[in-house]
ROLONU-506412 format. One record per residue (C-alpha): residue number from 1; residue in one letter; x, y, z. Coordinates in steps of 0.25 Angstrom, whole numbers, always signed. Layout:
<zakols>
@num = NUM; residu = A; px = X; py = Y; pz = Z
...
</zakols>
This chain:
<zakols>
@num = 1; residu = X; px = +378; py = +397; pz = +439
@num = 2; residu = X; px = +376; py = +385; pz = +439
@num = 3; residu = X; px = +373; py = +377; pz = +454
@num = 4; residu = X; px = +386; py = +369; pz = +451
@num = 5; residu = X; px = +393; py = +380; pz = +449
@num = 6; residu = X; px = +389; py = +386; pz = +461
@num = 7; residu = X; px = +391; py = +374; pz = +469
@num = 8; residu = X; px = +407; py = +374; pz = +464
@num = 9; residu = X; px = +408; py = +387; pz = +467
@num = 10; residu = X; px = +404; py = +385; pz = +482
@num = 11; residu = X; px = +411; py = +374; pz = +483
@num = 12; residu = X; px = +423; py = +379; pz = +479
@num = 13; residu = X; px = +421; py = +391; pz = +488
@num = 14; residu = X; px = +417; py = +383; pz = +500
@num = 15; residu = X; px = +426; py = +372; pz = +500
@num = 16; residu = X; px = +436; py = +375; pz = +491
@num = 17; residu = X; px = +440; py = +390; pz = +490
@num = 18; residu = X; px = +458; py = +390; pz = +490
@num = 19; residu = X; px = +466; py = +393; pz = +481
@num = 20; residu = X; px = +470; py = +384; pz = +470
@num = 21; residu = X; px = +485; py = +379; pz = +467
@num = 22; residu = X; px = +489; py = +387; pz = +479
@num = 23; residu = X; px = +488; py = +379; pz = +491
@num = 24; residu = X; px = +490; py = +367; pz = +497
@num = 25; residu = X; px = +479; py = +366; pz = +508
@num = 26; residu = X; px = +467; py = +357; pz = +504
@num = 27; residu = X; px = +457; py = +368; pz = +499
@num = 28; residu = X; px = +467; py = +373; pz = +489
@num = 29; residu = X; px = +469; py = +358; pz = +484
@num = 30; residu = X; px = +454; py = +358; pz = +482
@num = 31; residu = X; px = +451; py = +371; pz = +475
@num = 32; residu = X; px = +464; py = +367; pz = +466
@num = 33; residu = X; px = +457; py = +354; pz = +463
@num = 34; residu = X; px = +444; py = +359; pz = +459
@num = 35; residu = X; px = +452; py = +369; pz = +451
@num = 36; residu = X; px = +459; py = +361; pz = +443
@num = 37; residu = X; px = +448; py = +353; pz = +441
@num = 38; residu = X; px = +439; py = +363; pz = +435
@num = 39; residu = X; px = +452; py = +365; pz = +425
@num = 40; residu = X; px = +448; py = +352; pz = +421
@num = 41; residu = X; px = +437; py = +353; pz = +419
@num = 42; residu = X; px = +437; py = +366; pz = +410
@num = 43; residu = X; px = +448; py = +359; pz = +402
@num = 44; residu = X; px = +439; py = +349; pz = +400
@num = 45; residu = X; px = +428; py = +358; pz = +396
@num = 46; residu = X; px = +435; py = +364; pz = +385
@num = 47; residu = X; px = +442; py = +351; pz = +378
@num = 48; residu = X; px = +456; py = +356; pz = +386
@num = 49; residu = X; px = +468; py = +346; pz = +384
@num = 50; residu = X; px = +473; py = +347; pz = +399
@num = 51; residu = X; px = +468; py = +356; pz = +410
@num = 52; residu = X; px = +480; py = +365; pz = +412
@num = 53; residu = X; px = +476; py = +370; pz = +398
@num = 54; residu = X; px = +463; py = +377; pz = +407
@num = 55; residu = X; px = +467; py = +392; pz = +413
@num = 56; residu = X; px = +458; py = +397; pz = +422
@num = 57; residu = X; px = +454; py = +413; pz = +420
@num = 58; residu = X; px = +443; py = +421; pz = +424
@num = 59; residu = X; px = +435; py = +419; pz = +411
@num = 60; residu = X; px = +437; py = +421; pz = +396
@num = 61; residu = X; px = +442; py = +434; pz = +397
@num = 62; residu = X; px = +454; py = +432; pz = +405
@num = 63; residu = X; px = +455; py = +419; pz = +398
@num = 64; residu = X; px = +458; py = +427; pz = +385
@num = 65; residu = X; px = +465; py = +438; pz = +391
@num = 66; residu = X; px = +476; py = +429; pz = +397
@num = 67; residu = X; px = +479; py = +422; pz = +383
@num = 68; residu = X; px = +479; py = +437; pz = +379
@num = 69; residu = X; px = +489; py = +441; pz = +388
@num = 70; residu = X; px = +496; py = +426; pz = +391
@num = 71; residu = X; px = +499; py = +422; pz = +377
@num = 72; residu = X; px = +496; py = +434; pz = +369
@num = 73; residu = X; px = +505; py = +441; pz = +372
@num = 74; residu = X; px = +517; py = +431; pz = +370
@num = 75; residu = X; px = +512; py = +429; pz = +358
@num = 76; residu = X; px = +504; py = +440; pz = +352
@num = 77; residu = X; px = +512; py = +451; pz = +344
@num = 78; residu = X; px = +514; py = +464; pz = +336
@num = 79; residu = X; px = +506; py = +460; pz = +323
@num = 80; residu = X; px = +500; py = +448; pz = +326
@num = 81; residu = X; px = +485; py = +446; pz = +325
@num = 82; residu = X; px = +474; py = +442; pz = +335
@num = 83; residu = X; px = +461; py = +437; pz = +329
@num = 84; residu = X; px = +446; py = +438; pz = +337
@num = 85; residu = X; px = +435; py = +435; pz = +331
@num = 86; residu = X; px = +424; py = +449; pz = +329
@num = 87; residu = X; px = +415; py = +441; pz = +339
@num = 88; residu = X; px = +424; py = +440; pz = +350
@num = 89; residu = X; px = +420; py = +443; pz = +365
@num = 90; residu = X; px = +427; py = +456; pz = +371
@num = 91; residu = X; px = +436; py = +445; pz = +377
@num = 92; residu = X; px = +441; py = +440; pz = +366
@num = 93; residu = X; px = +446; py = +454; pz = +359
@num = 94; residu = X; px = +450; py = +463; pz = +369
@num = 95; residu = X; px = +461; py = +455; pz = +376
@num = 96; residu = X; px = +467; py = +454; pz = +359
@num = 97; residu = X; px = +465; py = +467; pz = +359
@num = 98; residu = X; px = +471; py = +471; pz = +371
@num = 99; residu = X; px = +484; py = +459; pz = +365
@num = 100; residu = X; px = +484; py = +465; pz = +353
@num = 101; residu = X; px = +486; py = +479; pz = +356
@num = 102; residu = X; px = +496; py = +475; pz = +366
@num = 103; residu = X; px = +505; py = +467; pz = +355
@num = 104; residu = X; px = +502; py = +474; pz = +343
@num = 105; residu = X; px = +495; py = +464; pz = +337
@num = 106; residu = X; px = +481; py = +463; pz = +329
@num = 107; residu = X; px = +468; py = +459; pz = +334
@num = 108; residu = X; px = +460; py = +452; pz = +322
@num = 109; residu = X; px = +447; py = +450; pz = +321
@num = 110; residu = X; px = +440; py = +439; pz = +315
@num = 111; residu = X; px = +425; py = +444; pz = +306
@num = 112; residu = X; px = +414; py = +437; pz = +308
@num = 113; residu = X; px = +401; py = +436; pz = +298
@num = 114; residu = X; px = +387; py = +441; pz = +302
@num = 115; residu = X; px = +384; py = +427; pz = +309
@num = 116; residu = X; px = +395; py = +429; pz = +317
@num = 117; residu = X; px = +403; py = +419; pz = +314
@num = 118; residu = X; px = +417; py = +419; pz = +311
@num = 119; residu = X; px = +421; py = +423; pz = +296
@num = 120; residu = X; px = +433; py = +409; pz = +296
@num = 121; residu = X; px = +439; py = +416; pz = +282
@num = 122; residu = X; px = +441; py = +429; pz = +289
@num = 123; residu = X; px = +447; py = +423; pz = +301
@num = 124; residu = X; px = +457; py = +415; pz = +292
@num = 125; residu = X; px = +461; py = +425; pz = +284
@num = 126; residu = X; px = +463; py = +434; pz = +297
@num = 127; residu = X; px = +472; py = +422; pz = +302
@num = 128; residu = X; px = +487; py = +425; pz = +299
@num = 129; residu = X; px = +502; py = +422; pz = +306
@num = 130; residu = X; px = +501; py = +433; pz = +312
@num = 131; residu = X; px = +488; py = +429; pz = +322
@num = 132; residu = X; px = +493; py = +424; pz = +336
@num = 133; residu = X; px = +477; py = +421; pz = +341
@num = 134; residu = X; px = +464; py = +419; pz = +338
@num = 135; residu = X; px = +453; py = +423; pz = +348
@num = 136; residu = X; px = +439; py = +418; pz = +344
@num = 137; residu = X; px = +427; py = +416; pz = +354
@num = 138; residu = X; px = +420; py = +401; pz = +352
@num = 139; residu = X; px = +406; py = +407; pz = +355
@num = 140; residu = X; px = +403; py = +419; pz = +353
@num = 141; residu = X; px = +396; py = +427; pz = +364
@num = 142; residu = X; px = +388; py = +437; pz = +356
@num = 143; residu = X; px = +386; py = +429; pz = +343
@num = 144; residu = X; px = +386; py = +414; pz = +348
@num = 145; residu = X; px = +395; py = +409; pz = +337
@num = 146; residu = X; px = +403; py = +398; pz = +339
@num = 147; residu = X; px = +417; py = +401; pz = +330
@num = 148; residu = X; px = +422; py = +389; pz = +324
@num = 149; residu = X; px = +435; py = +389; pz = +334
@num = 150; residu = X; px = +443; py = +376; pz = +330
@num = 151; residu = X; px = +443; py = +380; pz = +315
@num = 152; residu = X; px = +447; py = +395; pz = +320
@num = 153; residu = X; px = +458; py = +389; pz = +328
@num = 154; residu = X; px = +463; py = +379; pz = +317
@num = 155; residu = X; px = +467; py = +392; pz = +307
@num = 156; residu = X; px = +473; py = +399; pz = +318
@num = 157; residu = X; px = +482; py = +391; pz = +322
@num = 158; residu = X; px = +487; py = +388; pz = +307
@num = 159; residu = X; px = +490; py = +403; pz = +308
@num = 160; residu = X; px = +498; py = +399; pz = +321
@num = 161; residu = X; px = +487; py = +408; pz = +330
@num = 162; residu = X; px = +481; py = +403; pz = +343
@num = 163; residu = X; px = +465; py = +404; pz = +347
@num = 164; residu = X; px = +459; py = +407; pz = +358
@num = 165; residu = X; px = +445; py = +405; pz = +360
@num = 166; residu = X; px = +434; py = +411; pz = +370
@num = 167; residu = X; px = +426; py = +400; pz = +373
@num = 168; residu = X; px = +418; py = +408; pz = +383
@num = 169; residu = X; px = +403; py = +406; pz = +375
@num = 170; residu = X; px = +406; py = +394; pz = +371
@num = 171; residu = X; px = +411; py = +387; pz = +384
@num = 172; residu = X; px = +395; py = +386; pz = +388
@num = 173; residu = X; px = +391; py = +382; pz = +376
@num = 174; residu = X; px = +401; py = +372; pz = +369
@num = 175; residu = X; px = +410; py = +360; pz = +371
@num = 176; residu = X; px = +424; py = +365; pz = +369
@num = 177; residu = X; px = +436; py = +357; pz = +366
@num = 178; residu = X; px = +447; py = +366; pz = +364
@num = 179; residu = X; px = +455; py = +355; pz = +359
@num = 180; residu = X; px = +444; py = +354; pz = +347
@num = 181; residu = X; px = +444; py = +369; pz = +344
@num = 182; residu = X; px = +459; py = +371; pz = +343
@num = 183; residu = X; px = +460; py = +384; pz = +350
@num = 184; residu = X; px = +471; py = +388; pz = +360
@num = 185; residu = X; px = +464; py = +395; pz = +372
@num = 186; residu = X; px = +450; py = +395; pz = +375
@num = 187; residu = X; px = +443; py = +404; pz = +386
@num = 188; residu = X; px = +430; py = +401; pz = +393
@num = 189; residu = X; px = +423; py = +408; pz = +404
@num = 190; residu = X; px = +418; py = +400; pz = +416
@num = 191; residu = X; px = +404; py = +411; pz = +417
@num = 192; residu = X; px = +399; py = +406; pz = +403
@num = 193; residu = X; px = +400; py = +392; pz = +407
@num = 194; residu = X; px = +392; py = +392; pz = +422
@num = 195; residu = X; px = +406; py = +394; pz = +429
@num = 196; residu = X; px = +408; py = +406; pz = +439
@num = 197; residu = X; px = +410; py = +420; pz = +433
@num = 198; residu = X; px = +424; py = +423; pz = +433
@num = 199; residu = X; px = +432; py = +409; pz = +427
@num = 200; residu = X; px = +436; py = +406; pz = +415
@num = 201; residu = X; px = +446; py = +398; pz = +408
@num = 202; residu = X; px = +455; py = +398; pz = +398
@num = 203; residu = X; px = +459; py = +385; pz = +389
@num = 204; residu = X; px = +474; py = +386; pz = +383
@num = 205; residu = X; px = +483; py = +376; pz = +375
@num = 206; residu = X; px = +493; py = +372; pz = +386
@num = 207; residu = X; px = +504; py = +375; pz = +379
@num = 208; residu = X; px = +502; py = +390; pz = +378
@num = 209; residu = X; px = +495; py = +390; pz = +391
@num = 210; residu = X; px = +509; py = +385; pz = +396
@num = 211; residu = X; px = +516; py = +397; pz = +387
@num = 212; residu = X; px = +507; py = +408; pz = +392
@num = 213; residu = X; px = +515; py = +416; pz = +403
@num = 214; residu = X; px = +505; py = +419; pz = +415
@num = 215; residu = X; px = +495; py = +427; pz = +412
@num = 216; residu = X; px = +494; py = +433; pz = +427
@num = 217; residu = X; px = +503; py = +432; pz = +439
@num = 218; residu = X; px = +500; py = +428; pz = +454
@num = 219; residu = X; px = +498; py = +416; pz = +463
@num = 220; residu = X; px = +495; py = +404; pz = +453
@num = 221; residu = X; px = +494; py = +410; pz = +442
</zakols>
């Protein structure tokens, strides 16, 4: 990692190890602080409108698992369709599948040629009224395309569908702006991008954040 990194982290454990948004004595202030901060800054780092639009997680898997679990299954029914792309990470499939199977629902996936890249007529033609999300990764991490997301995200939502993207191989690499691309989540993990191992975020338009019931229960949460 890099010494930065490391130097936060020691900080952090040195001078400023409580609980965030629980206490009130002064080392809670400061970890809450330096916590709400680094929300800004991740907001900032993916084009965000506002940082209560930024949902901590443990990485791009929870992230995609708790739109799965959080708005899926609100919204995700008998018949209704859910399209990947066929270059998708395990991450990106199995928590639709595992949706899908649950709701009765169809898991689509979206062909791609022998450069790998996205066949766009295919994917138009597979967009109907009855497809709730799209889940297609920016970049990806065997084939190093980079998926023309903003136009994906602009027929899906005239088919009323909502994308989600996993932004974990391009979070390194590119400047994101997810204002610019259109989706309506996006997942990053901190690893790929010098951070500890074990964070991640996850980017949500804040009005269906604020529609999503919990996705786990406890103190905080």
């Amino acid at each position: 990692k890099p010494q930065v990194v490391l130097d936060a982290v020691t900080h952090y454990y040195a001078l400023e190890n409580a609980n965030v948004h629980r206490g009130v004595h002064l080392l809670s202030q400061e970890a809450t602080f330096a916590f709400e901060r680094a929300r800004g800054k991740v907001a900032r780092f993916l084009g965000a409108s506002e940082a209560r639009e930024v949902v901590f997680t443990r990485g791009t898997t929870e992230a995609i698992n708790l739109v799965a679990a959080a708005w899926g299954r609100r919204h995700v029914g008998p018949g209704d369709d859910v399209l990947v792309s066929a270059m998708e990470h395990h991450s990106n499939i199995v928590p639709w599948q595992m949706l899908c199977d649950e709701k009765g629902a169809r898991l689509v996936v979206i062909p791609i040629n022998d450069a790998g890249e996205i066949l766009m007529e295919e994917y138009e033609r597979l967009l109907s009224d009855r497809t709730r999300l799209v889940a297609i990764v920016h970049v990806s991490n065997a084939l190093g395309t980079v998926n023309p997301v903003a136009a994906m995200a602009a027929l899906a939502h005239r088919r009323g569908a909502l994308v989600l993207v996993d932004g974990a191989q391009a979070a390194p690499h590119l400047k994101i702006d997810v204002r610019e691309l259109g989706c309506d989540f996006y997942a990053v993990s901190g690893h790929k991008a010098f951070a500890p191992t074990g964070i991640g975020a996850l980017w949500g338009r804040a009005a269906l954040l604020e529609a999503m019931p919990p996705y786990q229960g406890g103190g905080d949460m």
